[in-house]
Backbone bond lengths (Angstrom), bond angles and torsions (degrees), N, CA, C in turn:
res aa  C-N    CA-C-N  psi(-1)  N-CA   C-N-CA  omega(-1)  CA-C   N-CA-C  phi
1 X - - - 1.460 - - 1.525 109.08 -
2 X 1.388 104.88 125.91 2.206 108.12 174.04 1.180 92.22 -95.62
3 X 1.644 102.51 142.29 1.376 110.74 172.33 1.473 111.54 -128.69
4 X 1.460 123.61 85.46 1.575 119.92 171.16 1.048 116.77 -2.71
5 X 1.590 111.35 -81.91 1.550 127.68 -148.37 1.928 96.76 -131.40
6 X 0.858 109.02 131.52 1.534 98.93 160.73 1.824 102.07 -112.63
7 X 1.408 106.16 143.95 1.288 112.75 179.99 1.970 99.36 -113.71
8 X 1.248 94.81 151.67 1.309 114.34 152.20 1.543 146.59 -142.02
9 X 1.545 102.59 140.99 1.748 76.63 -165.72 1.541 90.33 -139.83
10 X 1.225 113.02 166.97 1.443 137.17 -170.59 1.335 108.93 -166.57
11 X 1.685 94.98 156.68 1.700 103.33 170.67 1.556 111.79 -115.65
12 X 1.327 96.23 166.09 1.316 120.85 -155.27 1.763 109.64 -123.20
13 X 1.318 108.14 84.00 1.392 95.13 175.41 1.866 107.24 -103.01
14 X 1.887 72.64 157.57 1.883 73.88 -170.84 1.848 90.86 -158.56
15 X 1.399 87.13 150.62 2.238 97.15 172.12 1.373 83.07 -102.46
16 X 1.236 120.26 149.07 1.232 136.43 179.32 2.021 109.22 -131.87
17 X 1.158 124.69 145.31 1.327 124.89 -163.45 1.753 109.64 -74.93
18 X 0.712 117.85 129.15 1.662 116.71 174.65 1.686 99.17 -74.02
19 X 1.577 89.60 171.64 1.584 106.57 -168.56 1.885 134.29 -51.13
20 X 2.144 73.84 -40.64 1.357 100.09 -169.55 1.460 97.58 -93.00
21 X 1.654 122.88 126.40 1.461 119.05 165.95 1.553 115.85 -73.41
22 X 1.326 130.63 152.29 1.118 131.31 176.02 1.570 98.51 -123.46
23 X 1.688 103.83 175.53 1.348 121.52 163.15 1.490 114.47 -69.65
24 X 1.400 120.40 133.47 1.781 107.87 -154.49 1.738 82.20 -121.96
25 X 1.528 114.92 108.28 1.233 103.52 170.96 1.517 120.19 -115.22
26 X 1.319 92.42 27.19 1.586 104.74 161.28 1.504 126.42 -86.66
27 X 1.237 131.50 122.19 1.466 126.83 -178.77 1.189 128.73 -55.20
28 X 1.333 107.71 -43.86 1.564 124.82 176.55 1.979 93.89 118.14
29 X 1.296 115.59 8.90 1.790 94.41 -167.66 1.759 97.64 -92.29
30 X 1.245 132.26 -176.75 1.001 130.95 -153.37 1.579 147.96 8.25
31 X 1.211 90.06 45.66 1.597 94.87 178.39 1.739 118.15 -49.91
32 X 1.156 103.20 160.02 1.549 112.52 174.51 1.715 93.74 176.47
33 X 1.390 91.17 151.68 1.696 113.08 163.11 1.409 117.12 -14.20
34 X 1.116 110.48 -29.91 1.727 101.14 -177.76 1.529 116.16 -98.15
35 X 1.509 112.99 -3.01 1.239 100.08 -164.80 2.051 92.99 -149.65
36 X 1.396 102.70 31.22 1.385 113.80 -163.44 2.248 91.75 -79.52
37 X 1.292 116.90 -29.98 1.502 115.22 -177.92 1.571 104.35 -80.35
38 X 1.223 115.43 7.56 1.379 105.95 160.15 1.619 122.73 -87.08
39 X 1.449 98.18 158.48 1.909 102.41 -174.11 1.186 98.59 -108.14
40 X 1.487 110.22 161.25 1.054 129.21 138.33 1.238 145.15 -159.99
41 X 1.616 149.54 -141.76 1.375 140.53 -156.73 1.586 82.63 -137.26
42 X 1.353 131.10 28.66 1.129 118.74 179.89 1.677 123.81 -87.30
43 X 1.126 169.18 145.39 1.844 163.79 -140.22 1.691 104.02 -147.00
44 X 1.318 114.06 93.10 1.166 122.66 170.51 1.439 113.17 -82.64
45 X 1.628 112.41 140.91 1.208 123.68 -165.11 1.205 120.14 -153.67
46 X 1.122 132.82 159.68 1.639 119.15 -156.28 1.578 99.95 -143.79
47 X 1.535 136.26 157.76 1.633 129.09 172.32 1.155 84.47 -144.86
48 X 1.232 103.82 135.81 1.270 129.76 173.74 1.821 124.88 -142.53
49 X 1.379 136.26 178.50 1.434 126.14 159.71 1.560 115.14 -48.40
50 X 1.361 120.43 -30.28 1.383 147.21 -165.54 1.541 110.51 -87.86
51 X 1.214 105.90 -15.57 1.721 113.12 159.28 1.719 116.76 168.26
52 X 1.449 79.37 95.07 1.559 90.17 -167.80 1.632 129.19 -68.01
53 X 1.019 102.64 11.54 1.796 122.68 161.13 1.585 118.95 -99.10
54 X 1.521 97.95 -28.10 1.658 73.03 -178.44 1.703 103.09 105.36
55 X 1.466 115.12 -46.32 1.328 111.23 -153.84 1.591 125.47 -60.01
56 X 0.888 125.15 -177.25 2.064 116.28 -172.98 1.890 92.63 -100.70
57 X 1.289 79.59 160.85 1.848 88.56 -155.45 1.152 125.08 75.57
58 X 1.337 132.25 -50.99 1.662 124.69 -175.97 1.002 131.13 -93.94
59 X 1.424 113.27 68.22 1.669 111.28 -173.42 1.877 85.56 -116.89
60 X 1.669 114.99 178.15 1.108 120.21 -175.99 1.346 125.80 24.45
61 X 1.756 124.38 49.77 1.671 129.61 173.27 1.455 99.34 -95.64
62 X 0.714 136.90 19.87 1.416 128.17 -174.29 1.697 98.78 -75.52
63 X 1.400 125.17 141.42 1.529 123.75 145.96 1.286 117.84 -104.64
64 X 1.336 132.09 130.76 1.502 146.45 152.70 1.496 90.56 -38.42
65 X 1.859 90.94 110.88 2.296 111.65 162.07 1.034 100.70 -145.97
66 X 1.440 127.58 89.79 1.377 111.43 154.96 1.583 132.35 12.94
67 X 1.816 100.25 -60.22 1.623 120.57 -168.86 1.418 107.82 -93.45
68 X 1.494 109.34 12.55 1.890 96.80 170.54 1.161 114.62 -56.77
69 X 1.527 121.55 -175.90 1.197 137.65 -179.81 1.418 112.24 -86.84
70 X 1.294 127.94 144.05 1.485 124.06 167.21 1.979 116.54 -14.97
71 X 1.182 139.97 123.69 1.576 121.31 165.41 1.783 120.89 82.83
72 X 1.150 90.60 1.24 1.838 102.38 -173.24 1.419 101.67 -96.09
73 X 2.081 116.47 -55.21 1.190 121.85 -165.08 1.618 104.86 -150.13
74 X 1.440 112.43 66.52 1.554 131.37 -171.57 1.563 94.54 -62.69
75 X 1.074 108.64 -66.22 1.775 117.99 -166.42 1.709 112.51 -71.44
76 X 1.328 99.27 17.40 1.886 107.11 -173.90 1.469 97.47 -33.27
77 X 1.893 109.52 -58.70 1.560 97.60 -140.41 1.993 94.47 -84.36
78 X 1.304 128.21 -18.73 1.570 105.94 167.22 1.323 117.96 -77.88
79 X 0.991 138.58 -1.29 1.530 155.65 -176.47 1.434 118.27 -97.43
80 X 1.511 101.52 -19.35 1.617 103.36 167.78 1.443 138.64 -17.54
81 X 1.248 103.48 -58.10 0.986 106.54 -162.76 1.562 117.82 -108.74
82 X 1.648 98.52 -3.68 1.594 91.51 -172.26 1.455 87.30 -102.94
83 X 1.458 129.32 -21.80 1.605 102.88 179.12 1.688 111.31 104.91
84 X 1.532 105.11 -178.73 1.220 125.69 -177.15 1.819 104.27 -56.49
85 X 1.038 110.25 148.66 1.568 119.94 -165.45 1.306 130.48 75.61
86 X 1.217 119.02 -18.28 1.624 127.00 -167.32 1.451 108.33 -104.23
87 X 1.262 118.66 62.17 2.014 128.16 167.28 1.322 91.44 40.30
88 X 1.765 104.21 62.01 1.676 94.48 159.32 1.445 114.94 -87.51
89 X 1.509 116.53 -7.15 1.811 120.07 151.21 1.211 136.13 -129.79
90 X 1.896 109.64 58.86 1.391 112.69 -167.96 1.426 124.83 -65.50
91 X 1.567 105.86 -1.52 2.063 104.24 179.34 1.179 94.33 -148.13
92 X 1.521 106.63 159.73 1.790 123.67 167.21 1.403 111.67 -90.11
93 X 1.445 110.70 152.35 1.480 101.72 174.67 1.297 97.78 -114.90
94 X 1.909 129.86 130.28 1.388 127.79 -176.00 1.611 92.49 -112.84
95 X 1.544 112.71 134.30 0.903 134.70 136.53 1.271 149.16 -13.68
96 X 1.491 149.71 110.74 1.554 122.84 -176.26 1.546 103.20 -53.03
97 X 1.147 97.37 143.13 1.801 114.74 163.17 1.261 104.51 81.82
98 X 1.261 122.65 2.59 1.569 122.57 -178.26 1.620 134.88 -109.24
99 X 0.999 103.07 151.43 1.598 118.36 -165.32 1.187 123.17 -101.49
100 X 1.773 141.73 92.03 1.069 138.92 -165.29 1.111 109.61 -101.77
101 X 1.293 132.80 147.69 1.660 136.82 169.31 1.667 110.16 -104.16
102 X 1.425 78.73 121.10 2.214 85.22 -162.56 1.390 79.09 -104.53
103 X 1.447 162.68 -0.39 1.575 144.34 140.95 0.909 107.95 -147.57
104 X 1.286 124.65 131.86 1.565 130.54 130.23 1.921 123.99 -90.45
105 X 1.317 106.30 117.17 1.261 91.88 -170.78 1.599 116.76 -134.04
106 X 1.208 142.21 151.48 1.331 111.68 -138.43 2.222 81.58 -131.56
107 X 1.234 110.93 146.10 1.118 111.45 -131.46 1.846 91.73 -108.74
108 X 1.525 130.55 -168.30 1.540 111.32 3.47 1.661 100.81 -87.38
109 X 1.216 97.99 159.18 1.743 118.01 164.80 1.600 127.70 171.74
110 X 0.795 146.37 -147.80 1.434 165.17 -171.85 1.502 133.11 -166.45
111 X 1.718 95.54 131.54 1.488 94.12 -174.34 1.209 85.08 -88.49
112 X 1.619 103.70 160.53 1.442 132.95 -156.70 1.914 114.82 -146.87
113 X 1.505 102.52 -4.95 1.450 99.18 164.06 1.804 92.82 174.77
114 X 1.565 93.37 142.69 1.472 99.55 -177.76 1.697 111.36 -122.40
115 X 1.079 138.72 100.22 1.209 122.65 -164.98 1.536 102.94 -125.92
116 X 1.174 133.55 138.21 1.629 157.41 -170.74 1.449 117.71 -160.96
117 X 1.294 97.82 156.81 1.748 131.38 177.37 1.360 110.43 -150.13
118 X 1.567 106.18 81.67 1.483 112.57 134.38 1.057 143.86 -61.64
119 X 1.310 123.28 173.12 1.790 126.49 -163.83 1.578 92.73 -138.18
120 X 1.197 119.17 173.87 1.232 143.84 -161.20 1.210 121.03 28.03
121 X 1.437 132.53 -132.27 1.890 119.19 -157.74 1.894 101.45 -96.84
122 X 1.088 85.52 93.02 1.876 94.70 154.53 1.440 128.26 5.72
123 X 1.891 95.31 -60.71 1.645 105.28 -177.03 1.953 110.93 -89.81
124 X 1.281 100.29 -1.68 1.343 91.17 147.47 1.174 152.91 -89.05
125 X 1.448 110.61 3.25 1.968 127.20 -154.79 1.668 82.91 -112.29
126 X 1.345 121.62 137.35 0.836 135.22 -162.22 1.736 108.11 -111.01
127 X 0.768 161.61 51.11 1.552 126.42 -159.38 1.437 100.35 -112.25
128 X 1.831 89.82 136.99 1.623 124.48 150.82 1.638 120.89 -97.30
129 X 1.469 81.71 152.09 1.377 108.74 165.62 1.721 121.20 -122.68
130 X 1.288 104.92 139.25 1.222 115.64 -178.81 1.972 100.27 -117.52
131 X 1.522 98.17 133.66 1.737 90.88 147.74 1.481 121.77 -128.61
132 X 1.230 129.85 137.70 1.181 143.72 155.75 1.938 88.92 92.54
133 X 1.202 109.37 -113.99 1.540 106.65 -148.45 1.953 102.16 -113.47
134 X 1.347 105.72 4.11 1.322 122.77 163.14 1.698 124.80 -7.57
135 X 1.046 128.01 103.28 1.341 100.77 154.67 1.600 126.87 -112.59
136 X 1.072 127.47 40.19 1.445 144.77 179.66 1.906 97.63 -147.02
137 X 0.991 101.87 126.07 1.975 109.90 170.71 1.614 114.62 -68.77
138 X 1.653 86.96 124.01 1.227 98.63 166.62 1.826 125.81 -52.29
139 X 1.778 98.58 -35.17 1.114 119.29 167.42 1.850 139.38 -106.45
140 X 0.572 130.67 129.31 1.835 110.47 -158.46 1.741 86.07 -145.01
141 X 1.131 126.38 135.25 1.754 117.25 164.28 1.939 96.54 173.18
142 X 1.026 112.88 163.23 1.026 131.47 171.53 1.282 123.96 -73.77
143 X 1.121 138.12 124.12 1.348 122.61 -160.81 1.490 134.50 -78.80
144 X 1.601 110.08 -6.37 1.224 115.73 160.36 1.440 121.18 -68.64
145 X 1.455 102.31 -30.56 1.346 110.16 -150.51 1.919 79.90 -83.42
146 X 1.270 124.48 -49.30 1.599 132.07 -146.40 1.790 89.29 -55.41
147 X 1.632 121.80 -46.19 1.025 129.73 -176.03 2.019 111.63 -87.23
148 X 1.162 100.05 31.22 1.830 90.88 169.67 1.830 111.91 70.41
149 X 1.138 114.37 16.67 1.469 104.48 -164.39 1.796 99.70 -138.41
150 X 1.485 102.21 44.25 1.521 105.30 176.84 1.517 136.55 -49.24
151 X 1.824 107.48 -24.72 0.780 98.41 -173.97 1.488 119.75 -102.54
152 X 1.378 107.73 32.37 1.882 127.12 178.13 1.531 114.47 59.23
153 X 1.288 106.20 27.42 1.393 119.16 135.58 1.635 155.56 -126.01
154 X 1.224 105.28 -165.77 1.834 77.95 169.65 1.399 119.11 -125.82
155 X 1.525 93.49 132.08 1.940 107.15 -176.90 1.714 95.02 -122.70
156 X 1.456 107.19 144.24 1.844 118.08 -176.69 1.519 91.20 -63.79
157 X 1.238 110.58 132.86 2.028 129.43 142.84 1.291 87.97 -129.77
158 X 1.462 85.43 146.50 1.313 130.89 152.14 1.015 140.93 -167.89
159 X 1.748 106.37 109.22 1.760 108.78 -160.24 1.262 81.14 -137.26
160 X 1.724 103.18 -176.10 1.727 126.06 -171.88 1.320 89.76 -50.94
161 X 1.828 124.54 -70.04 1.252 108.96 -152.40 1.786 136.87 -119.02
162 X 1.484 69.47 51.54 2.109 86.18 -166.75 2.250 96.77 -179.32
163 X 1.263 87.74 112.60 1.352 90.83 155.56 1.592 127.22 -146.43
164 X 1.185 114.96 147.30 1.572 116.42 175.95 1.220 111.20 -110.16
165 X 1.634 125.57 137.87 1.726 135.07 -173.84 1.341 90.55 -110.51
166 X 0.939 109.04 159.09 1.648 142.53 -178.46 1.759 94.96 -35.51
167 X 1.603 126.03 120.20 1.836 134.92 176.97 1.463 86.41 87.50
168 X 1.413 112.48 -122.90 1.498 108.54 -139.43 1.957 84.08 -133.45
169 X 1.216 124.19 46.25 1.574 121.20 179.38 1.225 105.61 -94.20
170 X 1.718 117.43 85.24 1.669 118.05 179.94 1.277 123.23 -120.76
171 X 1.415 93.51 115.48 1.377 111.63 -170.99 2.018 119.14 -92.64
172 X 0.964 107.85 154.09 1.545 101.51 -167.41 1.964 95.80 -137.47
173 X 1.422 120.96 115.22 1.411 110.69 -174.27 1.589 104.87 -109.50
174 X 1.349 107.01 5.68 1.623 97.27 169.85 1.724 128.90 -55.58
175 X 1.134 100.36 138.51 1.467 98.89 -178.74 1.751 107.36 -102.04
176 X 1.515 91.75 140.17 1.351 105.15 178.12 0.973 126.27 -166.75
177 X 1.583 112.42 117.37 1.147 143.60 -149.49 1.445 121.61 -89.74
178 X 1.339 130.21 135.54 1.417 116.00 -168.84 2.023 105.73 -134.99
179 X 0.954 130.43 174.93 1.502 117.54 -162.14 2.099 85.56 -125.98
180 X 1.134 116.08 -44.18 1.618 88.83 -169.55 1.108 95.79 -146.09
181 X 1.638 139.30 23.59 1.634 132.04 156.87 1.590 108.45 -164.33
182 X 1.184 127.20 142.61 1.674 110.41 129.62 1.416 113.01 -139.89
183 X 1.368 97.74 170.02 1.887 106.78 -160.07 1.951 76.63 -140.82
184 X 1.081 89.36 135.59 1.816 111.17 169.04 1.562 106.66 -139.60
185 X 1.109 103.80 124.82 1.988 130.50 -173.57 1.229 103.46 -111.20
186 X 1.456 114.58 145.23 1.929 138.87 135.35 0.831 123.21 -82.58
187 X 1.330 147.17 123.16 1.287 112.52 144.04 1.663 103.21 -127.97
188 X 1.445 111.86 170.75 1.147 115.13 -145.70 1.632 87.77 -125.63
189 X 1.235 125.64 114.80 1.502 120.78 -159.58 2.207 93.64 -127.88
190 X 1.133 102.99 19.87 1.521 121.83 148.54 1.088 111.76 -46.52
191 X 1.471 137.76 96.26 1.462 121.60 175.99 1.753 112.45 -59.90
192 X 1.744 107.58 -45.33 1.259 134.47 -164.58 1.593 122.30 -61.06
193 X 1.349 94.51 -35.90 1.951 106.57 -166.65 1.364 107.57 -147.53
194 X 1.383 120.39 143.00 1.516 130.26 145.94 1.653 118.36 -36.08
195 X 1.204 119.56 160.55 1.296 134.12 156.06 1.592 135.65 -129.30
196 X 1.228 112.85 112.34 1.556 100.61 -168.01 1.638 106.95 -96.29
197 X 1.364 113.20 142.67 1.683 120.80 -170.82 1.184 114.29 -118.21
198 X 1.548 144.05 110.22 1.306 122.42 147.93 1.575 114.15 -85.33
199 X 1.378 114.18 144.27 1.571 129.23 -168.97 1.442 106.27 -139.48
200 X 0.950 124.52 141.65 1.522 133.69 149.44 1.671 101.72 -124.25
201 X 1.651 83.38 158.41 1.921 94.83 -167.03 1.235 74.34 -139.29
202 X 1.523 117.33 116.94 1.819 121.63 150.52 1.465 120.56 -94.04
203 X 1.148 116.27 126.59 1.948 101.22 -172.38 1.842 91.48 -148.17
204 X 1.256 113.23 179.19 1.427 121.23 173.79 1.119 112.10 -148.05
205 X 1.150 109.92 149.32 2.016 115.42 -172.05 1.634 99.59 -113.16
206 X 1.526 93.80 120.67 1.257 91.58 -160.99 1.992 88.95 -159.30
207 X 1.446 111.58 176.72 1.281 121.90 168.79 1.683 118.34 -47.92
208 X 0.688 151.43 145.01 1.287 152.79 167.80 1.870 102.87 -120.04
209 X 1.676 99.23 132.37 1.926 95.88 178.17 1.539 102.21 -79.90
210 X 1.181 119.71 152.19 1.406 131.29 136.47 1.049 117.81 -4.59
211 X 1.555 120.43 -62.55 1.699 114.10 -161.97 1.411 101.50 -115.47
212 X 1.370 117.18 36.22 1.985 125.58 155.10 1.492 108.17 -67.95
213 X 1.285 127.77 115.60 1.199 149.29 -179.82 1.865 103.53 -78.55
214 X 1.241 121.89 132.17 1.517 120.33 178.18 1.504 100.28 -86.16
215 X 1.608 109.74 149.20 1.493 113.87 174.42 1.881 118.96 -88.76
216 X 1.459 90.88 133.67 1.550 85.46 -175.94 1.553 102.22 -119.94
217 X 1.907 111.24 153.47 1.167 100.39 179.15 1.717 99.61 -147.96
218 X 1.270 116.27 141.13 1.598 116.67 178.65 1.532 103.94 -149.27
219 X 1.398 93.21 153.49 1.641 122.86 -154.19 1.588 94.72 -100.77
220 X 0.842 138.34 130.41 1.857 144.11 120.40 1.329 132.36 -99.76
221 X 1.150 107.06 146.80 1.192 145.94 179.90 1.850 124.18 -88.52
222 X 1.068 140.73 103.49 1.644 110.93 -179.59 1.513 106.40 169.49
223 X 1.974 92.56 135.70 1.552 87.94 169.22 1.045 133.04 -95.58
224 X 1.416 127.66 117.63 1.767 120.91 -152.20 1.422 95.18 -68.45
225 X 1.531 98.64 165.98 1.683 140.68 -139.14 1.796 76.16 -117.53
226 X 1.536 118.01 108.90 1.589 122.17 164.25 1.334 115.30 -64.06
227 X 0.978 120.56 -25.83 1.538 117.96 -170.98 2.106 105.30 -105.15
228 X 1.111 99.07 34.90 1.502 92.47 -166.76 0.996 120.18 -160.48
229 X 1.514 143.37 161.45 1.465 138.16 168.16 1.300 122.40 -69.60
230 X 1.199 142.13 105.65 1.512 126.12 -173.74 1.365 112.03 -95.19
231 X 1.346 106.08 127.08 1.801 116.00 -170.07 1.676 102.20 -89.22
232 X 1.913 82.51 124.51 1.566 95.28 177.39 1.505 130.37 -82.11
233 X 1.357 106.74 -15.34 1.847 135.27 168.35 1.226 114.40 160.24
234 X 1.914 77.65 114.57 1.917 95.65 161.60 1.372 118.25 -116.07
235 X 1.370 118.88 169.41 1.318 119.56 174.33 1.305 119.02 101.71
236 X 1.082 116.93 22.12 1.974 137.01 178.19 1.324 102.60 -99.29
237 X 1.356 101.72 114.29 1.594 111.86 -172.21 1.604 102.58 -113.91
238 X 1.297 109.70 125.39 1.861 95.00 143.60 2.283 85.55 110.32
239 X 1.078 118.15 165.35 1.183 118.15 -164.19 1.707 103.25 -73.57
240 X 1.176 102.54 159.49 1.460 134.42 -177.68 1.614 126.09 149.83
241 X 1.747 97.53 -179.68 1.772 109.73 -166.81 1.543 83.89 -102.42
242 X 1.356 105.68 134.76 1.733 106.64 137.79 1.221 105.44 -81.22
243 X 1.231 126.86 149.40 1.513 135.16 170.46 1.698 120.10 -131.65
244 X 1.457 109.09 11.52 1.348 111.79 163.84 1.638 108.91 127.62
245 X 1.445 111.50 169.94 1.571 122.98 -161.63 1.694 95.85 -141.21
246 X 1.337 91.87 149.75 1.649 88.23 -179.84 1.509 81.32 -144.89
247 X 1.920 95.04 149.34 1.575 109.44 -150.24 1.983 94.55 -148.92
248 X 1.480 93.15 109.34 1.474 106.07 172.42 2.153 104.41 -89.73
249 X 1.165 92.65 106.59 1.781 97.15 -160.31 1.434 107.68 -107.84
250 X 1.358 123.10 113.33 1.297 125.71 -171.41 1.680 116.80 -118.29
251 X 1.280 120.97 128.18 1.339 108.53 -153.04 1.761 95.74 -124.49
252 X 1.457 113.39 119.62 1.067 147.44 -137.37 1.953 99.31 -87.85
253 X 1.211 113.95 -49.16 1.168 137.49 -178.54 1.844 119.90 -103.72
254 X 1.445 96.49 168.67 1.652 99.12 -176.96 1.998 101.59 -89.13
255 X 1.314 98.59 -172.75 1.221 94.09 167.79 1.484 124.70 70.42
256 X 1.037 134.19 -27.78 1.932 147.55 -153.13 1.720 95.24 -133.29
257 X 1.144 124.38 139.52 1.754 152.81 -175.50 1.161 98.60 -100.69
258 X 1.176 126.46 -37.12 1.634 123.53 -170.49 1.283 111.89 96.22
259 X 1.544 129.43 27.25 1.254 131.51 -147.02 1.831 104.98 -108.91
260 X 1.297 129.54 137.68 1.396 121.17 -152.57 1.463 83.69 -165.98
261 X 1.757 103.21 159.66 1.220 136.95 -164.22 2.058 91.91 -105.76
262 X 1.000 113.27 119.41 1.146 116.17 167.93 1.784 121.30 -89.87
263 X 1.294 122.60 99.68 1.630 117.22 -171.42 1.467 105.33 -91.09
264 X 1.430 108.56 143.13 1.638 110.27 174.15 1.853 94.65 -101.86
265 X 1.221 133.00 128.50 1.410 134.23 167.11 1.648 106.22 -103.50
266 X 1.214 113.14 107.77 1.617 111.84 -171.22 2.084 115.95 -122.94
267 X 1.599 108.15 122.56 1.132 96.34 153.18 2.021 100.25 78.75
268 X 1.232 113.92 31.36 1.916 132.08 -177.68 1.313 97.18 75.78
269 X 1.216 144.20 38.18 1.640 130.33 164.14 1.628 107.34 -72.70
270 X 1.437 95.28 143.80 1.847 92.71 -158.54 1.587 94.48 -99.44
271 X 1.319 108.63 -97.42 1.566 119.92 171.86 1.375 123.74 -51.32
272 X 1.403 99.38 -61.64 1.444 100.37 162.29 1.093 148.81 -69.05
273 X 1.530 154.83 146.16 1.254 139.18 144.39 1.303 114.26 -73.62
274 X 2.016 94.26 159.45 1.558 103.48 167.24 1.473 108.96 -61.82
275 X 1.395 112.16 -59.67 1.196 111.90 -169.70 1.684 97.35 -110.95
């Protein structure tokens, strides 16, 4: 088939600002469909291999050199030929035993979507989170496990706030908000092999309220106790949401589903739970 001309067309929707400015006391954080014609003073920003600050203007500077440095120009030799702009460093390569910093970002705002594709074993990729001036992670877990996929492969999720696409496409849509820093780490505790990562970090610098709660997340390990209740996390003091547990469940014996009574103990409940 010859084709003269190829045409293309698409639409273009857009809210556009009216004449009169107002006081905009919307932040810009949770957008969705219902509240997408609202404005605001909010600065969306993205970190990626492609510009590892984040900053406006410098995304895709990388040049294809053979002789770059480790993480500057990974994809030199498919990038050859198209050059500057074209994901001549779309992933990092981490090291055994090593610790990469996939953002530092200086606040206030909220990350707003986390999406990556790692390579090699799941329960080795480590990632933390830090907020504000931290030196212990708010977040610490393995990265299969952080994304639902504990057992270092891939099975479909898809919920509001975590999904995985077909290989290793894991996306994370929790929002979380920080008041004056965050720093997010790899490290790759593989004695045996490297790991190469592509990541994007979407977040916006923007107002943060008063009563924004920081997200926390921790990993266990453990072989439950048959004769006993095994506690899934204690020791959370002071207000907040639980918002859920994700459970790689392996059942040791014949006969048994793995099926268990989940107790909430809230606020000095002794024997009993609330719920």
């Amino acid at each position: 088939m010859n084709l003269k001309s190829i045409y293309i067309t698409f639409l273009l929707f857009v809210f556009t600002a009216g004449i009169f400015a107002q006081n905009r006391e919307f932040n810009g954080l949770d957008m969705n469909m219902g509240n997408l014609y609202r404005l605001s003073s909010a600065e969306t920003r993205s970190i990626s291999p492609e510009n590892f600050t984040g900053e406006k203007g410098k995304g895709g500077m990388a040049i294809p050199d053979p002789n770059a440095p480790r993480n500057t120009a990974n994809a030199t030799h498919a990038a050859r030929d198209l050059g500057q702009g074209w994901k001549v460093n779309p992933y990092v390569r981490i090291n055994p035993g090593e610790t990469f910093t996939m953002a530092e970002i200086e606040g206030p705002g909220a990350i707003q979507h986390i999406w990556m594709t790692p390579t090699g074993n799941w329960r080795f990729s480590i990632i933390r989170v830090y907020w504000d001036d931290e030196t212990e992670p708010s977040v610490e877990c393995p990265i299969g496990h952080f994304f639902g996929m504990g057992w270092n492969e891939y099975a479909p999720l898809n919920s509001m706030p975590v999904t995985v696409n077909p290989g290793s496409a894991f996306n994370s849509y929790w929002v979380m908000p920080f008041r004056r820093k965050c720093r997010i780490t790899m490290t790759n505790i593989n004695d045996a092999e490297a790991m190469n990562l592509y990541y994007q970090i979407d977040y916006t610098l923007t107002d943060v309220p008063a009563d924004a709660a920081y997200f926390h997340a921790q990993y266990r390990r453990t072989k439950v106790n048959e004769t006993s209740d095994y506690t899934i996390v204690d020791g959370i003091k002071g207000e907040g949401h639980y918002v859920g547990v994700y459970m790689a469940w392996q059942v040791n014996n014949n006969g048994w589903w793995g099926e268990g009574e989940i107790k909430f103990f809230m606020d000095g409940d002794k024997k009993f739970p609330t719920i």
